[in-house]
C-alpha positions in Angstrom: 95.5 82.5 74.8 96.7 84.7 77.7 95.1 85.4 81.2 95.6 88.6 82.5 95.3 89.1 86.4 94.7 92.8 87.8 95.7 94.1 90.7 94.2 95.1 94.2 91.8 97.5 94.2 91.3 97.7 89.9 89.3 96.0 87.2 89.5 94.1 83.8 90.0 97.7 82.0 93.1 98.9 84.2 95.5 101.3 82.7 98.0 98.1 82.2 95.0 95.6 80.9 93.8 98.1 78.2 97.1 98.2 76.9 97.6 94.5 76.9 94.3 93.8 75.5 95.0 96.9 72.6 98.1 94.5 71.5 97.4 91.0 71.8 93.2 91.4 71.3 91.3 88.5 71.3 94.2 86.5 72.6 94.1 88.1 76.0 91.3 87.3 78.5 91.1 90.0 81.4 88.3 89.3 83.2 87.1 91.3 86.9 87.8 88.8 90.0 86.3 88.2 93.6 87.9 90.3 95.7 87.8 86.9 98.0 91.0 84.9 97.1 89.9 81.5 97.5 87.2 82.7 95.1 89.2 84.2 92.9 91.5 81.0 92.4 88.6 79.2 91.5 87.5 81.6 89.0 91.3 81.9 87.3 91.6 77.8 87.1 87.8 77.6 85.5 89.4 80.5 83.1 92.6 78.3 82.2 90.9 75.2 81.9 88.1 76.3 79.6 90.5 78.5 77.4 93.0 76.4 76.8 95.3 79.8 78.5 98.9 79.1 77.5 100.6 82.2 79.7 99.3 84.6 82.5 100.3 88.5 82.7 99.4 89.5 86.2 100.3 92.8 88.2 100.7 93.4 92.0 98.3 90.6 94.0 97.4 89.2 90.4 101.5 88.3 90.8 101.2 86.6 93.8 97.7 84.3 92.3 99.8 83.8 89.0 102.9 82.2 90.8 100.6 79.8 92.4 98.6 79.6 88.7 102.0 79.2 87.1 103.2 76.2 89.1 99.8 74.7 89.6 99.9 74.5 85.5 103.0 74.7 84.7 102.6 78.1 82.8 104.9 80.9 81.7 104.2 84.0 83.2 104.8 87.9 83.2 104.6 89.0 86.8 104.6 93.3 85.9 105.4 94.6 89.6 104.2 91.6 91.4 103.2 91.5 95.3 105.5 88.7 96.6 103.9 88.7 100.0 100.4 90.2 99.8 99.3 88.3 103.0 101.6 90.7 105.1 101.6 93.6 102.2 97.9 93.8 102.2 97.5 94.2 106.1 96.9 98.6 106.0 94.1 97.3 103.8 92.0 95.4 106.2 88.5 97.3 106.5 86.3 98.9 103.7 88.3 99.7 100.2 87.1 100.9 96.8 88.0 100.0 93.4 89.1 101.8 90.7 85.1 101.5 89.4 83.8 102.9 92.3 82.6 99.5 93.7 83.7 98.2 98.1 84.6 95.5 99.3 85.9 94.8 102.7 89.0 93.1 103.0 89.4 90.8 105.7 92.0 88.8 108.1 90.7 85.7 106.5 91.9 86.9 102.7 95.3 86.9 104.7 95.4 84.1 105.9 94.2 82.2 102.7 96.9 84.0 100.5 99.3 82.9 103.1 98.5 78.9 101.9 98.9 79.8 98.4 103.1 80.2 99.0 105.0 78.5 96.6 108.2 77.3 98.0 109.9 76.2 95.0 109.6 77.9 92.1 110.1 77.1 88.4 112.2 80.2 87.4 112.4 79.8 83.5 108.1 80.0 84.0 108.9 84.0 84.9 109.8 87.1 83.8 109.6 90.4 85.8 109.0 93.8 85.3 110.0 95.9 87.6 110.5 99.6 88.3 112.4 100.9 91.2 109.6 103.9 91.5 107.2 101.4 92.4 106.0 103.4 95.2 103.9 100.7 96.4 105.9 97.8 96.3 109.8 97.1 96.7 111.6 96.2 93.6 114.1 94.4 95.7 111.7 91.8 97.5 110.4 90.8 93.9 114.0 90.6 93.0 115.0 88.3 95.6 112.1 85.7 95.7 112.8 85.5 91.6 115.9 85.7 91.6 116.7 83.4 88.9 113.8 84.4 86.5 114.2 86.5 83.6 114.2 90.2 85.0 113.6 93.9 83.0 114.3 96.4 85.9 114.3 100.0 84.9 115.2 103.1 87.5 112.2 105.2 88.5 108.4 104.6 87.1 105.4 103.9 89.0 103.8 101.0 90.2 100.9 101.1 87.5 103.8 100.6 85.3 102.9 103.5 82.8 104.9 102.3 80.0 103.5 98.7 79.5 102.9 99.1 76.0 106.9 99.9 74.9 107.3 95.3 75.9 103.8 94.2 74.3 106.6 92.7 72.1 108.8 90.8 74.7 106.0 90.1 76.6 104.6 88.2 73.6 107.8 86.7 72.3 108.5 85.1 76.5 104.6 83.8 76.1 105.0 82.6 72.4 102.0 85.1 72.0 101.4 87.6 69.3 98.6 89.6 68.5 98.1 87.3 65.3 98.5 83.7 66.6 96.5 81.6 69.7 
């Protein structure tokens, strides 16, 4: 079973988790999250520990709770365009946002400073593999590259940060997790 963490601002049916849950089905949980992170890490360890979750796919912030997830747990995980600092990164967000559902939240200076105590030092880098586009025009490639920089990397030149073509590495994602749409 696989836990898939959205990003800032979306939902359980993002563009990238619709695609993930049309391959691996009922092996991938994407559930919606608190927009609060000390909530939200709650909510992804009572996930893991109730579903017996053997990998994590996460994009953007979902990156940044996954690499704490992933060493907390010792998980392998796909990080698709991960935010590697989200407590600096998230800053032009403070104030009122909406997700892509239409629902607000307002993002504070205490999320900040909470994601700030979820930094993992040390890393395990075999636990990872990235996906990253250059034409993230959110996020730089190059920070991702650096903090990982001995994980397993697919980097491509141009794309987005939504990561448009998940669904052409369903297959490598799956083979990395020792997931398939046919097996738990």
């Amino acid at each position: 079973m696989i836990l898939y963490i959205h990003g800032f601002r979306t939902t359980h049916d993002s563009y990238v988790a619709t695609k993930l849950k049309g391959y691996f089905k009922e092996n991938l949980i994407s559930s919606d999250h608190s927009h609060e992170p000390h909530i939200a890490i709650k909510e992804f360890e009572k996930i893991i520990k109730k579903n017996n979750i053997k990998g994590i796919i996460a994009s953007s912030i979902g990156g940044y709770y996954a690499t704490f997830l992933s060493d907390k747990y010792n998980l392998k995980t796909v990080l698709i365009n991960p935010s590697v600092e989200p407590h600096n990164t998230t800053r032009i967000y403070l104030g009122e946002n909406q997700k892509q559902d239409g629902s607000t939240f307002e993002w504070k200076e205490k999320h900040l400073e909470y994601l700030s105590t979820l930094w993992i030092e040390n890393i395990n880098p075999k636990n990872f593999y990235l996906f990253l586009k250059k034409g993230d025009e959110i996020l730089d490639y190059k920070i991702a590259k650096k903090r990982y920089a001995t994980s397993k990397f697919l980097i491509e030149d141009n794309g987005d940060h939504r990561f448009s073509d998940i669904d052409k590495y369903c297959k490598k994602i799956g083979f990395f997790l020792k997931v398939s749409p046919n097996n738990s």
